[in-house]
Backbone bond lengths (Angstrom), bond angles and torsions (degrees), N, CA, C in turn:
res aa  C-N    CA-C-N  psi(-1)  N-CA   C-N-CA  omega(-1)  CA-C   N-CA-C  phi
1 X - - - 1.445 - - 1.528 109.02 -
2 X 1.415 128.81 130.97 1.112 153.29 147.30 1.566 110.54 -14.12
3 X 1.398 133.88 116.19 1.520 143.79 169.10 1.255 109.72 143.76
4 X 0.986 76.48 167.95 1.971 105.93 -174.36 1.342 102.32 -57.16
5 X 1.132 133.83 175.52 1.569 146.59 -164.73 1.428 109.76 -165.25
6 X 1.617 109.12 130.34 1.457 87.08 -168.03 1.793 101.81 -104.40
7 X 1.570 96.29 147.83 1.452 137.44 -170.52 1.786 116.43 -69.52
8 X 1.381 103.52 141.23 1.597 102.98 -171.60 1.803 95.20 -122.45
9 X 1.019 166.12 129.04 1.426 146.57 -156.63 1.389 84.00 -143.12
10 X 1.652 95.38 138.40 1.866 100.98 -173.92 1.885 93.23 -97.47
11 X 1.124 92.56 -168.50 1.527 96.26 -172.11 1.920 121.16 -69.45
12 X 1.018 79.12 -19.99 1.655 104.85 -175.91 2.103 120.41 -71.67
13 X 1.268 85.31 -20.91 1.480 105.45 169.79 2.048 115.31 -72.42
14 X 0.979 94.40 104.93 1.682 96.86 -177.56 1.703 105.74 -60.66
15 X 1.702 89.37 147.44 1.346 88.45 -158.09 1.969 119.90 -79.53
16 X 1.524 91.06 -4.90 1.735 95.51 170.90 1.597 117.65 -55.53
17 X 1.496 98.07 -47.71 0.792 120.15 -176.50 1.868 117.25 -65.08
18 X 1.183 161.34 -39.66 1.374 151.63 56.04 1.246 99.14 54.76
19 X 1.520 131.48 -74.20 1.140 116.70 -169.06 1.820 128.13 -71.68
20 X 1.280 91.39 -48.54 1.775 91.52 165.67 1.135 121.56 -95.95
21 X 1.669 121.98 37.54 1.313 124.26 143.64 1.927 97.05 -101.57
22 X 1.382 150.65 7.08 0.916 151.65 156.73 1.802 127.67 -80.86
23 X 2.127 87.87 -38.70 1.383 76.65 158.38 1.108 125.51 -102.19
24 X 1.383 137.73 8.87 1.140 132.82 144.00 1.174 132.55 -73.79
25 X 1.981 109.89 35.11 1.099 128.69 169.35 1.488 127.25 63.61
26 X 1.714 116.04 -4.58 1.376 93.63 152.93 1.510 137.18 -67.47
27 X 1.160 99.53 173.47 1.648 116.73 -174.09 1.964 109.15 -93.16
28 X 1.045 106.74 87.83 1.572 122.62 -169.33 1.820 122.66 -97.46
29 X 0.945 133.84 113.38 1.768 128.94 176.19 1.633 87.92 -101.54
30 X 1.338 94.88 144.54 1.979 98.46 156.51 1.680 86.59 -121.44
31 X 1.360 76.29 165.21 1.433 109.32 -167.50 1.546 115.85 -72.36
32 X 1.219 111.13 -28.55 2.187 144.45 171.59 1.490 82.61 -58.60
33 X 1.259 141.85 -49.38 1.106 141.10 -150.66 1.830 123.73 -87.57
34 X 1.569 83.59 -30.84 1.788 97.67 -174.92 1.756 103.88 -109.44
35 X 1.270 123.35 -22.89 1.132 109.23 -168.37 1.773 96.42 -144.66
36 X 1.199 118.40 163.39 1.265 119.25 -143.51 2.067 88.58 -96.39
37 X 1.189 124.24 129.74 1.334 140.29 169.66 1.920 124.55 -11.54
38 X 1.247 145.62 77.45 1.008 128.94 -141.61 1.388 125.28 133.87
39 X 1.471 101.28 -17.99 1.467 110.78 -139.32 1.728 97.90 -93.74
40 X 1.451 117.71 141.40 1.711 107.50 170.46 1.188 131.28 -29.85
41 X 1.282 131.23 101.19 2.029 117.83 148.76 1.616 112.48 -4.31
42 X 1.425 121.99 -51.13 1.792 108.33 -174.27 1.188 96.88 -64.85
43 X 1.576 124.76 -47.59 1.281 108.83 -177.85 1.184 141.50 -26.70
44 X 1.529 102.90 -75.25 1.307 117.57 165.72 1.834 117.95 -66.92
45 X 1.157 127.42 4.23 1.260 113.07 169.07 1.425 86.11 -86.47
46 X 0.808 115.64 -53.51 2.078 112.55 -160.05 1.687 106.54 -56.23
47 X 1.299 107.26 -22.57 1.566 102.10 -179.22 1.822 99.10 -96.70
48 X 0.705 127.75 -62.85 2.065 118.57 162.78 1.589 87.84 -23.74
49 X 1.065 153.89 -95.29 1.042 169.68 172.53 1.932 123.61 19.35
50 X 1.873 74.26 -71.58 1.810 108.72 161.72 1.376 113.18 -51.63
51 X 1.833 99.38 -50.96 1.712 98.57 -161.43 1.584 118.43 -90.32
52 X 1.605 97.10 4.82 1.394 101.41 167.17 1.613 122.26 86.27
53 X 2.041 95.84 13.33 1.321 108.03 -142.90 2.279 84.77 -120.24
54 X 1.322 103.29 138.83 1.566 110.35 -158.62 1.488 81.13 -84.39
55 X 1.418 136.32 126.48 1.274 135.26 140.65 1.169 132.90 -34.16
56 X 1.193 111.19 148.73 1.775 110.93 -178.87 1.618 90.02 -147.22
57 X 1.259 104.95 128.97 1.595 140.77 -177.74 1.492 138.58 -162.13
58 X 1.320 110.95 130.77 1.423 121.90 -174.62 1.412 116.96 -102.88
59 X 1.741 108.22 21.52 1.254 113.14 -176.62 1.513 121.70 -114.93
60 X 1.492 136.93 99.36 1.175 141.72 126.39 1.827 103.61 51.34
61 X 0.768 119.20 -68.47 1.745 135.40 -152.20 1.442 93.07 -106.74
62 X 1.366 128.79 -45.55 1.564 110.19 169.53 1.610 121.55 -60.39
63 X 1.110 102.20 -23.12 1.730 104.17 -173.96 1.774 104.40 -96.01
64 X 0.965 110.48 -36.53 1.958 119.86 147.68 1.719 105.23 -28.86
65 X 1.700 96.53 -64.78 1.173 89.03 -175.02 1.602 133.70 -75.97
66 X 1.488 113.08 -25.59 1.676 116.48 167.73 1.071 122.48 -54.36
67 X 1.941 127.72 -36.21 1.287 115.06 142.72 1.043 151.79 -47.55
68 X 1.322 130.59 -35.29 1.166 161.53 -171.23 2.217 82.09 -81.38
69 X 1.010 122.08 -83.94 1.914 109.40 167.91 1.728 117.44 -19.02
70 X 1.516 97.72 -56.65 1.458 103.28 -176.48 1.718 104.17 -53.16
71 X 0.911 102.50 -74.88 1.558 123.61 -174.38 1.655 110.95 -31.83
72 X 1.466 111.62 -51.27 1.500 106.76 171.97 1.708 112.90 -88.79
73 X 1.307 111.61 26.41 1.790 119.07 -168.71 1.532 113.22 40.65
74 X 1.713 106.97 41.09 1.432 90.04 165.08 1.890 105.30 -85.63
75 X 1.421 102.00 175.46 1.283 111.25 -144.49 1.916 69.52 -110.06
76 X 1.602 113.63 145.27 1.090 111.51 142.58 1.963 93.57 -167.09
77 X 1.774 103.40 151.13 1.285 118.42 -173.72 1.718 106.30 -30.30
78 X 1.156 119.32 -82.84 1.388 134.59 -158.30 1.668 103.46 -168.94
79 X 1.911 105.81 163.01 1.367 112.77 164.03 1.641 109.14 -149.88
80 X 1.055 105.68 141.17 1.746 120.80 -137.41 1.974 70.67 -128.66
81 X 1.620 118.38 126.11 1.343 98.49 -137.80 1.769 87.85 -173.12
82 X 1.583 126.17 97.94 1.399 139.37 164.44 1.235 133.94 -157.85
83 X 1.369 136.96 133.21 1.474 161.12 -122.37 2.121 79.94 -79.33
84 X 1.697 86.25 134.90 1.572 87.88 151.71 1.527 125.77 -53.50
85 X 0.861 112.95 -38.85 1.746 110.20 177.41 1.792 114.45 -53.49
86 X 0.853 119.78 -24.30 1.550 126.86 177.18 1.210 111.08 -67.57
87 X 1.546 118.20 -26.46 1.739 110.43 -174.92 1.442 92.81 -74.11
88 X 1.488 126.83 1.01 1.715 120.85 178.66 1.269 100.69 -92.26
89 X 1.058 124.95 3.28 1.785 128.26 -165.93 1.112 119.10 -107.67
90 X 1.533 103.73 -48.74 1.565 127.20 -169.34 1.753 106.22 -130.50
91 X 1.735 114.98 146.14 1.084 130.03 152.95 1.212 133.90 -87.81
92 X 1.213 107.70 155.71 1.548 125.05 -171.07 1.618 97.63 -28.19
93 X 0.995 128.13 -59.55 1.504 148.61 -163.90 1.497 104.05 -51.53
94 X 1.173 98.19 -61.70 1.659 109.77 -179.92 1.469 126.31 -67.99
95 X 1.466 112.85 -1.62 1.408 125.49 -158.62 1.972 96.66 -104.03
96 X 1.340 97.58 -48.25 1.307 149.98 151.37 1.610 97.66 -13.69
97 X 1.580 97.21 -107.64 1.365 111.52 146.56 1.744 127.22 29.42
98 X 1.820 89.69 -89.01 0.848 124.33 -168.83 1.833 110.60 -55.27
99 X 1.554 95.03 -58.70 1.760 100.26 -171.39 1.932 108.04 -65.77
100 X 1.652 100.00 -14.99 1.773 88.77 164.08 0.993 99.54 -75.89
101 X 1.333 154.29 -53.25 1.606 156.69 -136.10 2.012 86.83 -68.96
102 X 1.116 91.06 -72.44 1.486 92.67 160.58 1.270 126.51 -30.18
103 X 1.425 139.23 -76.36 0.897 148.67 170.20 2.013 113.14 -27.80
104 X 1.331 112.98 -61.05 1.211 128.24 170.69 1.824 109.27 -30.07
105 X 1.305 102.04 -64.43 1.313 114.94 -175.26 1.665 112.90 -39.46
106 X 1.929 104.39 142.20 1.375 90.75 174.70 1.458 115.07 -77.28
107 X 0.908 126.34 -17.50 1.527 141.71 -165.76 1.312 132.68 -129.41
108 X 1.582 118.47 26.45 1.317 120.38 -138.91 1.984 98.33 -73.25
109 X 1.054 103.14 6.68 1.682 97.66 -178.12 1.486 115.58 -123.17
110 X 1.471 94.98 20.08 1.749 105.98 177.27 1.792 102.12 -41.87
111 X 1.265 110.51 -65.11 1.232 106.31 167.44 1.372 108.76 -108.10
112 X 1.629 105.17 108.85 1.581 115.82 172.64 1.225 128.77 -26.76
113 X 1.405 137.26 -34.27 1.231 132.89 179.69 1.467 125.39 -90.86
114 X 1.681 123.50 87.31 1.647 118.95 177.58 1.507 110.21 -86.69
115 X 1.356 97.13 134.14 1.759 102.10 151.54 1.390 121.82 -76.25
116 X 1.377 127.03 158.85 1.600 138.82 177.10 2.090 81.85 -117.60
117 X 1.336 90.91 142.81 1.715 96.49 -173.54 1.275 109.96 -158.21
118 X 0.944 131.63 152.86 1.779 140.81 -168.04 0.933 92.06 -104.05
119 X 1.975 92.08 131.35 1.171 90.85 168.91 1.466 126.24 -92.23
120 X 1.844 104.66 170.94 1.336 122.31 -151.71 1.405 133.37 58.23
């Protein structure tokens, strides 16, 4: 079914970005917020996980790790999931964009793992 999904953002997510996915009214946790600064990637995947909430990360080792879930059939919402170098590609807007395009979809987590990607 079609809607928004609410968002878990690891530390690695710039914070412009965080912000006008809030005022564009999604429902967002960062990770600074739930668990104390420092703290493991499993960590915080396993708590996105708990709260039912699809991760969003620009880190290497979190997307390591959603396979590594798939692979042993652990169950987790979704991970919304692209290389720091892309915030050189794409704007806030377009990133933006993207998680409605998402959103639209009936199924956008058929297979849990989406990329955010520049276009062309």
């Amino acid at each position: 079914m079609a809607g928004r999904f609410p968002l878990y953002t690891d530390a690695d997510v710039q914070g412009p970005l965080v912000g006008a996915l809030v005022l564009a009214g999604w429902d967002v946790v960062r990770a600074v917020d739930v668990l104390p600064e420092g703290t493991d990637d499993d960590v915080h995947f396993e708590r996105a996980a708990q709260l039912d909430r699809v991760m969003v990360s620009n880190d290497r080792d979190v997307r390591r790790l959603a396979v590594k879930w798939l692979q042993a059939g652990k169950r987790f919402r979704g991970l919304i999931a692209w290389p720091q170098e892309h915030y050189a590609r794409m704007n806030v807007r377009e990133i933006v964009e993207q998680f409605e395009a998402l959103a639209a979809q009936d199924d956008p987590f058929a297979y849990p793992i989406q990329y955010v990607k520049p276009k062309g």
